[in-house]
C-alpha positions as CSV (number, residue, x, y, z in Angstrom):
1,X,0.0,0.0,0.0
2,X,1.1,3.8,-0.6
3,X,2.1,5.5,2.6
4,X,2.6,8.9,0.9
5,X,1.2,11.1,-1.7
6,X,3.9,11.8,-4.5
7,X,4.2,13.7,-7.7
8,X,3.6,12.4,-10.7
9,X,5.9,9.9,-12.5
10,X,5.7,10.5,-15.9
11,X,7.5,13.7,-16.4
12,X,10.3,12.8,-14.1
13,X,13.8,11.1,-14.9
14,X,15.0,8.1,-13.8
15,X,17.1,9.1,-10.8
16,X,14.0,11.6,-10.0
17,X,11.7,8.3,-9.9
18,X,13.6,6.7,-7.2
19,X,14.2,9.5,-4.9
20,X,10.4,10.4,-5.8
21,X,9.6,6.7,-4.7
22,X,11.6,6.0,-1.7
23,X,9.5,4.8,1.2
24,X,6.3,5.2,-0.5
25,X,5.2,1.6,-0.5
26,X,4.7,-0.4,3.1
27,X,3.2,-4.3,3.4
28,X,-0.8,-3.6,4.5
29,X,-1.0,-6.1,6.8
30,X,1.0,-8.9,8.2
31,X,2.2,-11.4,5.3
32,X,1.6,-14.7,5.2
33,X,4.8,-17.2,6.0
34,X,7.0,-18.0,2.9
35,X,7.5,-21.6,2.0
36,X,10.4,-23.6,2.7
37,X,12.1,-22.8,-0.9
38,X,10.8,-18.7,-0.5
39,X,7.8,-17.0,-1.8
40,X,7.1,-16.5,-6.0
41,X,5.7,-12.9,-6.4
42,X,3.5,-12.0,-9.0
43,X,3.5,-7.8,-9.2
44,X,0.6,-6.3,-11.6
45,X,1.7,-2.7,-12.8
46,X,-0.7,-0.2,-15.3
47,X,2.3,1.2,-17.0
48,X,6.0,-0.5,-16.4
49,X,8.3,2.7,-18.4
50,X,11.6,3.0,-15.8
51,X,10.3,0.2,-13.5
52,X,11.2,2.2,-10.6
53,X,7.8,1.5,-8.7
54,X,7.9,-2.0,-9.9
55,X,11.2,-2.5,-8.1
56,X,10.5,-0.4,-4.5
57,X,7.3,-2.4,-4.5
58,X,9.7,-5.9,-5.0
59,X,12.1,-4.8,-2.3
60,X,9.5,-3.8,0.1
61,X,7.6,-7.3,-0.3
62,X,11.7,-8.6,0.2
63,X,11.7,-7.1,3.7
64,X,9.0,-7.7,4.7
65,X,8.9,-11.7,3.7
66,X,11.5,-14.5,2.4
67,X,10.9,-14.0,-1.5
68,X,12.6,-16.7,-3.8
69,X,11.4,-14.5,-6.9
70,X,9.7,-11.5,-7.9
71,X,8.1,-11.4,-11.7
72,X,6.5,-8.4,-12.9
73,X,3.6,-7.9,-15.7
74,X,2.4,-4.6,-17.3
75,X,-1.1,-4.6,-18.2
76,X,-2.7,-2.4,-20.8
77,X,-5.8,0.0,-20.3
78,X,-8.1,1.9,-22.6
């Protein structure tokens, strides 16, 4: 979940992006346990350009739980 407000993505650069993204995203409740061999994430992204939030969301998700692998999709919308 989003913690904080930031400013749009879109018209910033890429090292922008990550300071702009820094500590944004926090687990919203308690995970469950990872398997023995470590959890297989699935993220789901509107728009993957830089994949800056894509990647703070991953390494949030690997703090907060033993994660084995982290796969990301970009979905399209009209």
């Amino acid at each position: 979940r989003r913690v904080r407000e930031t400013v749009r993505q879109a018209r910033l650069d890429r090292r922008e992006r990550l300071g702009n993204l820094a500590g944004v995203y926090a687990t919203s409740r308690r995970l469950p346990e990872a398997p023995p061999e470590g959890a297989r994430i699935l993220l789901v992204d509107d728009v993957i350009t830089t994949g800056t939030t894509v990647s703070e969301c991953a390494s949030v998700l690997r703090e907060a739980m033993d994660v084995d692998r982290v796969a990301a999709v970009s979905v399209l919308r009209g």
